[in-house]
N, C-alpha and C positions, 0 to 999 in steps of 0.2 A: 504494500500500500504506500509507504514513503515511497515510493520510485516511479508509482503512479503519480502522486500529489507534485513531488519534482517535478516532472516530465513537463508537468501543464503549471508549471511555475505556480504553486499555490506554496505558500509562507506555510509553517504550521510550529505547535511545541511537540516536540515527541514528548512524551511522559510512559517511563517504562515501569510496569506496578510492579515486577521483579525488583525494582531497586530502590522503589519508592513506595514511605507506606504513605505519604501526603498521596501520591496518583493513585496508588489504590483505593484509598479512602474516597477520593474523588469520584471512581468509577463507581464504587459501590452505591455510593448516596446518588450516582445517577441513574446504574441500570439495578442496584439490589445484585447482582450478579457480575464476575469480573470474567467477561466474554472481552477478548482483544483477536483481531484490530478493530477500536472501534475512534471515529472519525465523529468530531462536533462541531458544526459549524451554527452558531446559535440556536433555536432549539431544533434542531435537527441533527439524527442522529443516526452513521451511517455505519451497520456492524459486519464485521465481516468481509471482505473483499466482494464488494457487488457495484460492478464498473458503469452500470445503468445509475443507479443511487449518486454514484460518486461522481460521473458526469452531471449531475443536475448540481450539485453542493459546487463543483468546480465552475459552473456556468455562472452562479448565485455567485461567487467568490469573485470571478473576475469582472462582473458588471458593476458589483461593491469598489474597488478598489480599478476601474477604470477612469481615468482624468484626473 
């Protein structure tokens, strides 16, 4: 999924819950459950590597930060 989000130049924070218990904590209070990769672009929330979903987040991402 980082290599997707590169590709289409989308910014993002990695947060790896293996190494963090603040990102894990984070995940849980979002999904109750620590499913990775999961992608959030305001509330929208994109699990799993699903390149339909993550085109729509990346389309939304570049109109945001177009001009």
């Amino acid at each position: 999924m980082r290599e997707y989000l590169q590709a289409h130049s989308v910014e993002f924070d990695d947060r790896n819950i293996r190494q963090s218990e603040t990102a894990r904590e984070e995940l849980r209070a979002r999904s109750e459950d620590l499913i990775v990769p999961m992608v959030i672009f305001g509330e929208r929330e994109v699990v799993g590597f699903d390149p339909t979903a993550l085109d729509a987040v990346i389309a939304d991402y570049q109109e945001l930060h177009s001009g």
